[in-house]
C-alpha positions as CSV (number, residue, x, y, z in Angstrom):
1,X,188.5,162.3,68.0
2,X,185.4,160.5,67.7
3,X,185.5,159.2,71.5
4,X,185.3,162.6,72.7
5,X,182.3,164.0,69.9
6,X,179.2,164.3,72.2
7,X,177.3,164.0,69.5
8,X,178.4,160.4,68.6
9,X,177.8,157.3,70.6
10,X,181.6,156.3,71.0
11,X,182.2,158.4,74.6
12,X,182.3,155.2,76.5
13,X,186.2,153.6,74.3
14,X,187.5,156.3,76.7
15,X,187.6,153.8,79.3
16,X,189.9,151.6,77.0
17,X,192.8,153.8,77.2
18,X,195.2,156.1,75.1
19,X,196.3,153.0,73.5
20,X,192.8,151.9,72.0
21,X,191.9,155.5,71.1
22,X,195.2,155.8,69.1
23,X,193.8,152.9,67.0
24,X,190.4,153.9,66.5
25,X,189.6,156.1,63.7
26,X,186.5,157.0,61.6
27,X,184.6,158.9,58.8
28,X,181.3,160.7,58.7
29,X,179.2,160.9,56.0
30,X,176.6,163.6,55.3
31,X,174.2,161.5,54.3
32,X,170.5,161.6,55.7
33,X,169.9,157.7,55.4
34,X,173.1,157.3,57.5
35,X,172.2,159.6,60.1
36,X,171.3,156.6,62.7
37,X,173.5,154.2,61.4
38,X,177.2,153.4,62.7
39,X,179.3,150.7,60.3
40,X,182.2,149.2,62.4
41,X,184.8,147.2,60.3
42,X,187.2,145.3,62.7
43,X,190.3,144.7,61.2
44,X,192.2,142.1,62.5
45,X,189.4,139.9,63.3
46,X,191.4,136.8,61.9
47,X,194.6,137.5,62.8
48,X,196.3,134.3,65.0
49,X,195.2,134.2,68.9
50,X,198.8,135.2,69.4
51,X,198.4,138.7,67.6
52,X,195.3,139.2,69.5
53,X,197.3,139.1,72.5
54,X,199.8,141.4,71.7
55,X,197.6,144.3,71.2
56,X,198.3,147.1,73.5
57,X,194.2,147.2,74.6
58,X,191.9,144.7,75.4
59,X,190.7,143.9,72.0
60,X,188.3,141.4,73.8
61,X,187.0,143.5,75.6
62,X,186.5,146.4,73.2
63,X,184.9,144.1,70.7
64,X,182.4,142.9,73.6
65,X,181.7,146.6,74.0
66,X,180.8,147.3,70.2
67,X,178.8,143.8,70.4
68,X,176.6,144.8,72.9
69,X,175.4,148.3,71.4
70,X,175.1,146.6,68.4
71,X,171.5,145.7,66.1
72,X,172.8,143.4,63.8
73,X,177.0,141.2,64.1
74,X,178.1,139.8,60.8
């Protein structure tokens, strides 16, 4: 799981919950440019309010998380 890998700076979902970390997935690449570089695709972005809502997480607050670690939001 990518939330448990010391090595990568994800430790911190944890405190989302079983039900986030269920959701979150990833891939590494073993690629030197990439080595400091994290891509994070949000799927769901523009799905209705109402789906939003019926996440089992806080997708507010998990996306303020990634927001606030993050160099560049587009």
């Amino acid at each position: 799981i990518l939330a448990s890998n010391p090595d990568l700076p994800f430790r911190g979902l944890a405190e989302f919950g079983n039900q986030f970390l269920e959701t979150f997935s990833g891939l590494q690449v073993p690629a030197e440019l990439l080595r400091n570089v994290s891509l994070i695709d949000t799927p769901g972005v523009l799905e209705s309010a109402k789906e939003v809502h019926t996440r089992n997480y806080d997708y507010i607050k998990v996306s303020r998380w990634f927001i606030e670690r993050a160099d560049l939001v587009f």
